[in-house]
DRENKE-183831 format. One record per residue (C-alpha): y, x, z. Coordinates in nm, 2 decimals. Example, Ala and Ser with C-alpha at 12.3 -4.5 7.8 and 13.67 -1.06 7.14 Angstrom:
+--------+--------+--------+
|  north |   east |     up |
+--------+--------+--------+
|  -0.45 |   1.23 |   0.78 |
|  -0.11 |   1.37 |   0.71 |
+--------+--------+--------+
***
This chain:
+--------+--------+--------+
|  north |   east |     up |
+--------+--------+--------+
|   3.03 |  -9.83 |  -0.17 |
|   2.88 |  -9.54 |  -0.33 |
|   3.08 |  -9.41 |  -0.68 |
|   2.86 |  -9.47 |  -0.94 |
|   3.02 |  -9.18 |  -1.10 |
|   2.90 |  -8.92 |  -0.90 |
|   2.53 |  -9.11 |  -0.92 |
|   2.55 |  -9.05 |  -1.31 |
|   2.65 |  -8.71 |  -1.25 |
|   2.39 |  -8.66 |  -1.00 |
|   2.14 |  -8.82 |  -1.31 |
|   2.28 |  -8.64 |  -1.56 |
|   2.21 |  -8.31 |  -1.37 |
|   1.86 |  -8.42 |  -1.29 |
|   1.76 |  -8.46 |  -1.65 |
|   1.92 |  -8.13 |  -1.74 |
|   1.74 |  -7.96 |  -1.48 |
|   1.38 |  -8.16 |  -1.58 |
|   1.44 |  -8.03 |  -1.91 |
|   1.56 |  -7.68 |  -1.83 |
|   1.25 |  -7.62 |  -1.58 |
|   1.00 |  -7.78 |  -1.84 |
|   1.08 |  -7.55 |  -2.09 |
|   1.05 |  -7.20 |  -1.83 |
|   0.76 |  -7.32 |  -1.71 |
|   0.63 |  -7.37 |  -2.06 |
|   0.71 |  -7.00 |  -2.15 |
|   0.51 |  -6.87 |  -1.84 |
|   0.11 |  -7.00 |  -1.86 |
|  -0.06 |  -7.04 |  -1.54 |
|   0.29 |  -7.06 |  -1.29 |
|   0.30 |  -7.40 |  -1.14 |
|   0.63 |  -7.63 |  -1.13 |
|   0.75 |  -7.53 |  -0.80 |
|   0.73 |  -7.14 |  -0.83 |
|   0.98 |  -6.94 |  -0.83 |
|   1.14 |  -6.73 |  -1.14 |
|   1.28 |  -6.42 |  -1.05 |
|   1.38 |  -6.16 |  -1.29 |
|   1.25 |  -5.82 |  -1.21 |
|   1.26 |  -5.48 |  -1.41 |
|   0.87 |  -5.48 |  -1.38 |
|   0.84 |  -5.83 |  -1.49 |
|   0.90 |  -5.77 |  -1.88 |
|   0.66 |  -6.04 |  -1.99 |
|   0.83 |  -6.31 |  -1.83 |
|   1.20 |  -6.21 |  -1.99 |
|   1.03 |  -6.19 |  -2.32 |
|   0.89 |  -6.53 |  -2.28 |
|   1.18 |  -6.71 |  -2.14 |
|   1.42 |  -6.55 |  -2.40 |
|   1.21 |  -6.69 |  -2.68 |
|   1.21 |  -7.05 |  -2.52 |
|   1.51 |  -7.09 |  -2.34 |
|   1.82 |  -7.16 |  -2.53 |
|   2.22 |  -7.09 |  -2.40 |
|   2.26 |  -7.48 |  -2.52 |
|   2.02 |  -7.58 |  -2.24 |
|   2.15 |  -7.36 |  -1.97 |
|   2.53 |  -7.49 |  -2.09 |
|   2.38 |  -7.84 |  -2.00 |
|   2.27 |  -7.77 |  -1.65 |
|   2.54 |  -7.60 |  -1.58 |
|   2.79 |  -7.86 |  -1.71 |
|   2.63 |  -8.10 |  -1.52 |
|   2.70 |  -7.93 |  -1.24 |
|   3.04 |  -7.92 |  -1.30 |
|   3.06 |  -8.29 |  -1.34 |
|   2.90 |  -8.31 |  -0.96 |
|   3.13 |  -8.10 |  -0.88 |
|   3.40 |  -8.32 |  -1.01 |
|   3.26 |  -8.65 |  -0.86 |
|   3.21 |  -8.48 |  -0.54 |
|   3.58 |  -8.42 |  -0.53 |
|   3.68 |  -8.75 |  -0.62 |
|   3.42 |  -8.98 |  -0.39 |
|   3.55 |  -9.07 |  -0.05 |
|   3.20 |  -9.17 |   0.05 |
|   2.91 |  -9.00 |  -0.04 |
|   2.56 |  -9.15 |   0.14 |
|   2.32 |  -8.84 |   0.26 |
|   2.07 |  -8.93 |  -0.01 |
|   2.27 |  -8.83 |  -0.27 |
|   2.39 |  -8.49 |  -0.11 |
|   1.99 |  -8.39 |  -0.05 |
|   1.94 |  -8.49 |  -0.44 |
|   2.23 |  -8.28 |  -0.50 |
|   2.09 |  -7.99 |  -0.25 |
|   1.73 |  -8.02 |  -0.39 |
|   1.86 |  -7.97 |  -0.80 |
|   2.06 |  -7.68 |  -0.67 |
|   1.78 |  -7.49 |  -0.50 |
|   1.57 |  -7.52 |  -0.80 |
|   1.86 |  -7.39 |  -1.02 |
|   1.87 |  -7.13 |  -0.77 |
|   1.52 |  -7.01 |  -0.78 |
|   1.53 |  -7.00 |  -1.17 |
|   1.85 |  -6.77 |  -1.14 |
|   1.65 |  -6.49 |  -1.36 |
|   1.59 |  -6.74 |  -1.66 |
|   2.00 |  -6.76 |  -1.69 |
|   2.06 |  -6.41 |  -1.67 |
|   1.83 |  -6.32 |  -2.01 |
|   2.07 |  -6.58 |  -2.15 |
|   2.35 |  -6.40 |  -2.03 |
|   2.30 |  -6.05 |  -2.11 |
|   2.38 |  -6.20 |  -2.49 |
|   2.63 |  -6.46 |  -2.43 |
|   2.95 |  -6.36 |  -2.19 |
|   3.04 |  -6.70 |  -2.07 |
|   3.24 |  -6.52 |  -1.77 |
|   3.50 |  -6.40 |  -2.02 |
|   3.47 |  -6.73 |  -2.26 |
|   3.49 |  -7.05 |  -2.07 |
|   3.68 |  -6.85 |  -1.72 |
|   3.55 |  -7.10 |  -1.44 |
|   3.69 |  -7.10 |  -1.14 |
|   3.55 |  -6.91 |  -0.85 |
|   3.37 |  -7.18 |  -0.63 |
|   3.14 |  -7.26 |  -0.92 |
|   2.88 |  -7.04 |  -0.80 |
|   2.65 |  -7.19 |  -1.04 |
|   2.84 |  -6.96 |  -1.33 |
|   2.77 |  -6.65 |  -1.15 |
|   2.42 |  -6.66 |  -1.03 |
|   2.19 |  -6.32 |  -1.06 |
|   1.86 |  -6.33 |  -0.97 |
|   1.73 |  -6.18 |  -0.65 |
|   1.63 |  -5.84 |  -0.72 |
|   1.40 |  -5.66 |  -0.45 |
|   1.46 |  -5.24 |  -0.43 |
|   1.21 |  -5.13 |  -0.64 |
|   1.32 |  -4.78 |  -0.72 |
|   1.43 |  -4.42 |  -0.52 |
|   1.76 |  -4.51 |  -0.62 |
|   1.80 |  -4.87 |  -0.49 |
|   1.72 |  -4.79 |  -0.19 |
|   2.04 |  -4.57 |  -0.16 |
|   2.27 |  -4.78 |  -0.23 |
|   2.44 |  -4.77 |   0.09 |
|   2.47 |  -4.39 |   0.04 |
|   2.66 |  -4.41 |  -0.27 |
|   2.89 |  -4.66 |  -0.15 |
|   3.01 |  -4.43 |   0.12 |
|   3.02 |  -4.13 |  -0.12 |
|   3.29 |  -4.36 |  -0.30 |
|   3.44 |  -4.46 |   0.01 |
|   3.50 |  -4.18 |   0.11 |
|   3.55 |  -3.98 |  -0.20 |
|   3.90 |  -4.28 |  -0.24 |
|   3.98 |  -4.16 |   0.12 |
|   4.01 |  -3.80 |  -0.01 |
|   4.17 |  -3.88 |  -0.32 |
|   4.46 |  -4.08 |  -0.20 |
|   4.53 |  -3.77 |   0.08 |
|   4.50 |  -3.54 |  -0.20 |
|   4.78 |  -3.78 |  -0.38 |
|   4.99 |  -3.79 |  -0.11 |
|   5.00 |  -3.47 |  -0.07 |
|   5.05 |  -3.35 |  -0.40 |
|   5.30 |  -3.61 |  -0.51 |
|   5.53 |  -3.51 |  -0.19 |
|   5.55 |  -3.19 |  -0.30 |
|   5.62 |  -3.25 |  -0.67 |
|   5.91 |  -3.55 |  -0.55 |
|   6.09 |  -3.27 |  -0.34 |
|   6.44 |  -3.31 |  -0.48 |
|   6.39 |  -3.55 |  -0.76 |
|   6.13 |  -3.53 |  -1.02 |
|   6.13 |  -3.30 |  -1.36 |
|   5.95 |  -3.38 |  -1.65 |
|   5.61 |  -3.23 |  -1.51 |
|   5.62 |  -3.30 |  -1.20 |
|   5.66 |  -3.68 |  -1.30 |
|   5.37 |  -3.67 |  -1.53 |
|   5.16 |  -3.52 |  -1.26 |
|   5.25 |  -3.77 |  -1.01 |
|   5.20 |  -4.03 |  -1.23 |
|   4.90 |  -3.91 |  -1.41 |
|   4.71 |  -3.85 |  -1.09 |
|   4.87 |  -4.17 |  -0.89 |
|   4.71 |  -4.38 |  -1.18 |
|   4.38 |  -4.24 |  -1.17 |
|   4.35 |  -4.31 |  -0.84 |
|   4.44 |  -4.68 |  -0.79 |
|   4.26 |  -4.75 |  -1.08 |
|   3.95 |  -4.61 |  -0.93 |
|   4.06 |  -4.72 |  -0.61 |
|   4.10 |  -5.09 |  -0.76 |
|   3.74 |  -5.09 |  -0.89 |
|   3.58 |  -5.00 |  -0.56 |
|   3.78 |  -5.20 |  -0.30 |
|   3.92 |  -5.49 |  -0.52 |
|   3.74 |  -5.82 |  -0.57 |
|   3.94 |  -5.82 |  -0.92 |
|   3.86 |  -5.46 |  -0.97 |
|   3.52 |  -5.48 |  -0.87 |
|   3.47 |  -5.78 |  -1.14 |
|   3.61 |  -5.60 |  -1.42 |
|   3.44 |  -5.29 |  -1.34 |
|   3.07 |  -5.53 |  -1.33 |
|   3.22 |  -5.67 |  -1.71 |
|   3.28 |  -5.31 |  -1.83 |
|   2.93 |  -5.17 |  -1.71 |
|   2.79 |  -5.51 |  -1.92 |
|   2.92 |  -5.42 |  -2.22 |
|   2.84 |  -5.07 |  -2.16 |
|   2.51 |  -5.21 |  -2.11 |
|   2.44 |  -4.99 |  -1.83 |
|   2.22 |  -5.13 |  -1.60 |
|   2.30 |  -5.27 |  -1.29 |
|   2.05 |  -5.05 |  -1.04 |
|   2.27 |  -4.74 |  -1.16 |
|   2.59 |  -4.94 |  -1.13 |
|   2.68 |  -4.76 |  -0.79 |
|   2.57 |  -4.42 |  -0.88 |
|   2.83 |  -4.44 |  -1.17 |
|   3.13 |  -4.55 |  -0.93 |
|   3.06 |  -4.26 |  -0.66 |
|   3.05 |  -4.01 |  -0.95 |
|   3.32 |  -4.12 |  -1.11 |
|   3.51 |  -4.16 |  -0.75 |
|   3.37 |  -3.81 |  -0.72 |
|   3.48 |  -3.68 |  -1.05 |
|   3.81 |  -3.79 |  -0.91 |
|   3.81 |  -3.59 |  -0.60 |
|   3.72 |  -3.29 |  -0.81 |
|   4.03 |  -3.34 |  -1.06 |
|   4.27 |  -3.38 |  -0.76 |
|   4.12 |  -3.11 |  -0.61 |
|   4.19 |  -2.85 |  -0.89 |
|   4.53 |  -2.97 |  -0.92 |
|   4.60 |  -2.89 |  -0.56 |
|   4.44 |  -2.57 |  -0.60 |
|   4.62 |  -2.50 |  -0.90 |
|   4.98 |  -2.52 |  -0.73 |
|   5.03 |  -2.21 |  -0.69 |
|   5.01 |  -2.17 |  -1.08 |
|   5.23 |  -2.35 |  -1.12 |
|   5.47 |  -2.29 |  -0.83 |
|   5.48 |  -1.97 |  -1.02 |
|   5.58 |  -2.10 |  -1.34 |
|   5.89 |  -2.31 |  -1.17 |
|   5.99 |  -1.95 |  -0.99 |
|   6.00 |  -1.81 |  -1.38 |
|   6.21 |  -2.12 |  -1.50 |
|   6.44 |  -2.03 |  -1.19 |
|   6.51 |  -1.69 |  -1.24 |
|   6.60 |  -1.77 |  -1.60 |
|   6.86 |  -2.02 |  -1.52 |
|   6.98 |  -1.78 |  -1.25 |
|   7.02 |  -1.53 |  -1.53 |
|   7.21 |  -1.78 |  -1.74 |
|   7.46 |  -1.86 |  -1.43 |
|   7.30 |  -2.21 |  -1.42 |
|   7.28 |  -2.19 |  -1.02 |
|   7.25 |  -2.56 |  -0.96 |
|   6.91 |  -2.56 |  -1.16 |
|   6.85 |  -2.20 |  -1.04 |
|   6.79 |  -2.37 |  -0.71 |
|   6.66 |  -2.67 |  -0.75 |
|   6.34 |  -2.48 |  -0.95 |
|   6.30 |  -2.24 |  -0.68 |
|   6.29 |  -2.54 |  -0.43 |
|   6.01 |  -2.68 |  -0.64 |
|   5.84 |  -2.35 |  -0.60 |
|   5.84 |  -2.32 |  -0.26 |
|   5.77 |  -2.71 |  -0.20 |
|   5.44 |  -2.64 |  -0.39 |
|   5.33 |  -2.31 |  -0.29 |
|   5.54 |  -2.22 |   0.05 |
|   5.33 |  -1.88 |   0.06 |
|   5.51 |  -1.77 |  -0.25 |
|   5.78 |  -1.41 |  -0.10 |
|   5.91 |  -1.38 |  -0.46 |
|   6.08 |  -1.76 |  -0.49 |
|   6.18 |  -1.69 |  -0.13 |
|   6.36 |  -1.35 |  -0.21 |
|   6.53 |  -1.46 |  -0.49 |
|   6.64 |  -1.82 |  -0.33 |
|   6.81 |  -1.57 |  -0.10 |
|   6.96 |  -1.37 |  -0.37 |
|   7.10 |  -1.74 |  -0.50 |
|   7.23 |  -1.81 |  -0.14 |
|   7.36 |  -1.48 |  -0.11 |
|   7.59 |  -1.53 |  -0.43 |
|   7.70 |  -1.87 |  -0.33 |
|   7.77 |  -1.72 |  -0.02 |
|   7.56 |  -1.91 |   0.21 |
|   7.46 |  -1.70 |   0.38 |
|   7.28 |  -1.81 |   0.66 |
|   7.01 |  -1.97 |   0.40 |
|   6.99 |  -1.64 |   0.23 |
|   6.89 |  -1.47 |   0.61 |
|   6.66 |  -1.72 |   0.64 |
|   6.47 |  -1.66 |   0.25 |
|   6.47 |  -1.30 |   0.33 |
|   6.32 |  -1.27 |   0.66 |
|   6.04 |  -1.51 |   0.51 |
|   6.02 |  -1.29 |   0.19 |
|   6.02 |  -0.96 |   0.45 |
|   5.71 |  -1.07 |   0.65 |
|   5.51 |  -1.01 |   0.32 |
|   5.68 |  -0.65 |   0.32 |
|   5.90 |  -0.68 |  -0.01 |
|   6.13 |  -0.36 |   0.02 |
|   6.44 |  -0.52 |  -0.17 |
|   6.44 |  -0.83 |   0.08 |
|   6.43 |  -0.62 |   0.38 |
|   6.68 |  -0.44 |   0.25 |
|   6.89 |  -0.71 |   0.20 |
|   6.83 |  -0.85 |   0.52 |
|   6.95 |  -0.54 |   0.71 |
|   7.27 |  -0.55 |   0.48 |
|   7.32 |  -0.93 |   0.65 |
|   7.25 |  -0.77 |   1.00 |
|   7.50 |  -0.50 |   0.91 |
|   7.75 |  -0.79 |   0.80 |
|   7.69 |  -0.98 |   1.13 |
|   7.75 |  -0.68 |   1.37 |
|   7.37 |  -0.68 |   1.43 |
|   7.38 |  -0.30 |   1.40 |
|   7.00 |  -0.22 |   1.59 |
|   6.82 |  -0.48 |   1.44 |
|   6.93 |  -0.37 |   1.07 |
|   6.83 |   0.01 |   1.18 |
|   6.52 |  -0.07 |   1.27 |
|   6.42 |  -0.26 |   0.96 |
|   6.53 |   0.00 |   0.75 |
|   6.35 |   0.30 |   0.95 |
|   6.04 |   0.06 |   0.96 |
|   6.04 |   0.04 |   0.58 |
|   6.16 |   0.40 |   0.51 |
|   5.85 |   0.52 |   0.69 |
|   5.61 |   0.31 |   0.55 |
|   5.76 |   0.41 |   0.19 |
|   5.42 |   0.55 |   0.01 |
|   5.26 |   0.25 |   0.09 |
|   5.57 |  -0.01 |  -0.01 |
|   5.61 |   0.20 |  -0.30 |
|   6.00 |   0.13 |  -0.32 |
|   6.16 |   0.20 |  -0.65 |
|   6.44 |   0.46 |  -0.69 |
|   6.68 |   0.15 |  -0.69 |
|   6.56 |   0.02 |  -0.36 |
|   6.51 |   0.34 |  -0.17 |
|   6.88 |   0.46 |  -0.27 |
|   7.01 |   0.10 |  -0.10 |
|   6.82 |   0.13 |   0.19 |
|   6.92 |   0.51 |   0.25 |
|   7.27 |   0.40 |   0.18 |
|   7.24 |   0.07 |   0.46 |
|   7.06 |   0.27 |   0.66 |
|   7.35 |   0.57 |   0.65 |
|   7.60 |   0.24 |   0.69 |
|   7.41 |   0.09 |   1.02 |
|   7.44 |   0.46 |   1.16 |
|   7.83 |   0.47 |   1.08 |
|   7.88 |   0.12 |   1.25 |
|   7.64 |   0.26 |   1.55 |
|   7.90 |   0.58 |   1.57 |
|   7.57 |   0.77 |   1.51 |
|   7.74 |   0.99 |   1.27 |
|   7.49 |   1.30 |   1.21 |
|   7.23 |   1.08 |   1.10 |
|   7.48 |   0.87 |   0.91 |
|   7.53 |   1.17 |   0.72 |
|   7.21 |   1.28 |   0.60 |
|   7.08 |   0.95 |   0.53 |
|   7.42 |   0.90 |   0.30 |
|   7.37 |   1.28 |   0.14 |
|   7.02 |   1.19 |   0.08 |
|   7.11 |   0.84 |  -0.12 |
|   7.35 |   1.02 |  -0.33 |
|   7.09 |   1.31 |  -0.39 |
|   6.88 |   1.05 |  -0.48 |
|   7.10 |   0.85 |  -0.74 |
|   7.19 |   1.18 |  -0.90 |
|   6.83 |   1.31 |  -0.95 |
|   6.70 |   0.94 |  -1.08 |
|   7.00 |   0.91 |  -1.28 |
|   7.09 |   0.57 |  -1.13 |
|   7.39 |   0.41 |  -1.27 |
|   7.43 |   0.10 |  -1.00 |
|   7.63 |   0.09 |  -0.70 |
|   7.67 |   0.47 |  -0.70 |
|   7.98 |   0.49 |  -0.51 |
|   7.90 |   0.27 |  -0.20 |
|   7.74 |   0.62 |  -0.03 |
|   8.10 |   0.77 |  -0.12 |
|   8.23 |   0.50 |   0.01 |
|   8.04 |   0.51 |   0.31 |
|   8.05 |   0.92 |   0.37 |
|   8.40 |   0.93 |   0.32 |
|   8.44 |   0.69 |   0.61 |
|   8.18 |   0.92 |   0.84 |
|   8.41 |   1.22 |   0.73 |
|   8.70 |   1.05 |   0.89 |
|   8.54 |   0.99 |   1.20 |
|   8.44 |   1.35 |   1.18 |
|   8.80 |   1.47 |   1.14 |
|   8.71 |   1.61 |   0.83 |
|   9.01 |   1.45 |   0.62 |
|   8.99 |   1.68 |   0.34 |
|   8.60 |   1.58 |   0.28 |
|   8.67 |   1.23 |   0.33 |
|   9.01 |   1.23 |   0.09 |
|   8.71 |   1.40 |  -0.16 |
|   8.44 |   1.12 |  -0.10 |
|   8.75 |   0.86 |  -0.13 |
|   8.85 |   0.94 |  -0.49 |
|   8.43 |   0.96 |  -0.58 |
|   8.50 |   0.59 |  -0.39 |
|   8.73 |   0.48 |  -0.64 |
|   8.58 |   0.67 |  -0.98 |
|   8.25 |   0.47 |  -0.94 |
|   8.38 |   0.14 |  -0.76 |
|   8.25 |  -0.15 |  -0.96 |
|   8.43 |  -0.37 |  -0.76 |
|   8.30 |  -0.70 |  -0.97 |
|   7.96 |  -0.69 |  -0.89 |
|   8.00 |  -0.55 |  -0.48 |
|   8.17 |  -0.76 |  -0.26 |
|   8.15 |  -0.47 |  -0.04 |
|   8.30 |  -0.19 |  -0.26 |
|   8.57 |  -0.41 |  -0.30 |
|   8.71 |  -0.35 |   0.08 |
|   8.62 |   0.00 |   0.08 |
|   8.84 |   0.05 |  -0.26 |
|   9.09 |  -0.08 |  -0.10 |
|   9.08 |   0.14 |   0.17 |
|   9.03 |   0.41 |  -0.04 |
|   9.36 |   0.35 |  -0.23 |
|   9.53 |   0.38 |   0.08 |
|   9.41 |   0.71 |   0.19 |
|   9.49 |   0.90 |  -0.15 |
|   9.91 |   0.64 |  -0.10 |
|   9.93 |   0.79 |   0.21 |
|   9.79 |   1.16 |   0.10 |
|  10.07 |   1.15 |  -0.20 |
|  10.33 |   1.05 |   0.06 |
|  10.23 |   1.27 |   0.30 |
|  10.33 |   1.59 |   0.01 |
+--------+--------+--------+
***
């Protein structure tokens, strides 16, 4: 037996659809009671008409009345095929008069009021628009400028946020990543989520934008967004350089720990930068770790920075590499007028240089180059490791024989040693005190 509840629904429907066509057809002279109402931008008379006749009360009725079919149809276990074509037949004509309920709702936002569920088509219709303009007819385009705009975007955020996370965030680095990682999925959500996509459709309503420029607005903004990430990644090295300035200061403060961990940030963001390099290798060089500080300076070297290839070949020297270190420093020695050393730099590579040719037992050349460092600190009036080339001669003086030079060079050593801030001078003062014991003894 049929449920005579879903037969009243069915009736109840029917009426509210008799009424709800009367009334359209009413508001548009000369269209017949079968034709078709479909909303179109060109079509302004018909809108005009149907908004002064039609009433949200009546389309609430037919669209009630659905519901209730809806309902019955869900709670009848038999259902004869006369009453599924009445139902089929109401639902078309609902269908074709789609455009009459969307004048309604472009004033009343039943979406976001009554919330039906999403099977109840009936809620959501929109009439069937045909491409009328340049721009509808691109649609597809835009869509994949979106498309792929996201694609970009979330590689730009990947990218950028791996580089920011090296080590832990800061304080900037997590606003970036956050800032830009929002941006994104938000954007993101709109285009590829059915939720997102919804509430983007809501907000363009209110904003009453219409909808044949509602995909233009999500590839520019998609494209907006590919811009912003874009000049973030460009920016890096900006700011790469701003984490190099924050790490020098804490390595002037003796905070070496943050010293480091700044300079990593640099580099993570802009691995081009020589200066973070060279002075990550001055760090490692003071924590003695040395192997990392080789490695910072022969990256910082291969941009030509005369105070990292200096202290490179003063590693070299260290680790018995005696040729390699020479060859750096006669390399950067010759190319001085265009490296532009300063008087600081040239005096410590003539002095490695003079040091490499001791080890080497090259002790001519050791000589000169030593003579000409010391030459060189007195004419510049340099005040900083000054008596490393003492030091050094007075060792080449010995090998020389020449004990009353070196005994001369040794007590220079030990006037100028500044043994707290050379590791090196340290040894050699040592050795120096020995020479003048044994000199005293020896009268």
């Amino acid at each position: 037996m049929i449920d005579s509840r879903l037969q009243q629904a069915i009736t109840r429907y029917k009426k509210a659809i008799e009424k709800f066509k009367t009334t359209i057809d009413a508001s548009v002279p000369n269209q017949s009671a079968n034709s078709q109402v479909v909303m179109d931008a060109d079509q302004t008379t018909q809108k005009e008409a149907s908004q002064k006749q039609l009433t949200p009360t009546q389309v609430f009725e037919v669209l009630t009345a659905r519901d209730e079919v809806q309902a019955a149809l869900a709670d009848t276990t038999h259902t004869s095929g006369e009453s599924l074509a009445a139902i089929a037949q109401l639902d078309k004509i609902l269908k074709d008069n789609a455009g009459a309920i969307a004048t309604i709702c472009e004033t009343v936002d039943w979406q976001t009021s009554f919330n039906p569920p999403k099977e109840a088509w009936w809620w959501s219709l929109q009439p069937e628009r045909k491409p009328h303009k340049f721009w509808d007819q691109l649609d597809w385009f835009w869509s994949a400028v979106s498309i792929s705009s996201l694609t970009i975007s979330l590689g730009l955020v990947g990218d950028i946020s791996s580089r920011f996370l090296t080590g832990g965030p800061d304080t900037l680095g997590a606003v970036a990543v956050s800032t830009q990682s929002i941006l994104t999925l938000l954007t993101a959500g709109g285009a590829l989520t059915l939720a997102g996509q919804e509430a983007y459709k809501r907000t363009l309503k209110r904003l009453k934008i219409p909808e044949r420029f509602w995909h233009e607005i999500s590839a520019g903004f998609s494209f907006l967004l590919v811009i912003g990430l874009l000049g973030l990644r460009l920016s890096l090295p900006q700011i790469a350089t701003q984490y190099n300035k924050w790490g020098f200061n804490n390595y002037n403060e003796g905070d070496w720990g943050s010293a480091e961990e700044n300079y990593q940030r640099a580099i993570k963001l802009n691995p081009d930068d020589t200066l973070t390099h060279f002075r990550l290798g001055l760090l490692y060089e003071e924590l003695q770790k040395l192997d990392l500080a080789r490695t910072e300076y022969q990256i910082a070297a291969q941009d030509n920075i005369p105070d990292a290839i200096n202290n490179l070949s003063r590693l070299y020297i260290l680790n018995k590499n005696y040729p390699v270190a020479a060859n750096l420093l006669l390399k950067t020695l010759a190319d001085e007028q265009k490296l532009k050393p300063s008087a600081e730099t040239k005096h410590a590579l003539l002095k490695n240089l003079g040091w490499a040719r001791l080890m080497q037992s090259h002790y001519p050349d050791a000589e000169a180059k030593l003579l000409e460092a010391i030459d060189l600190q007195q004419s510049a009036k340099l005040t900083k490791n000054i008596a490393t080339p003492h030091c050094l001669l007075a060792q080449v003086m010995e090998a020389q024989k020449d004990k009353k030079s070196a005994l001369k060079e040794w007590e220079t050593c030990i006037q100028y040693a500044d043994i707290a801030s050379s590791t090196d001078e340290d040894s050699w003062v040592i050795t120096a005190q020995k020479r003048l014991t044994e000199q005293e003894n020896g009268k």
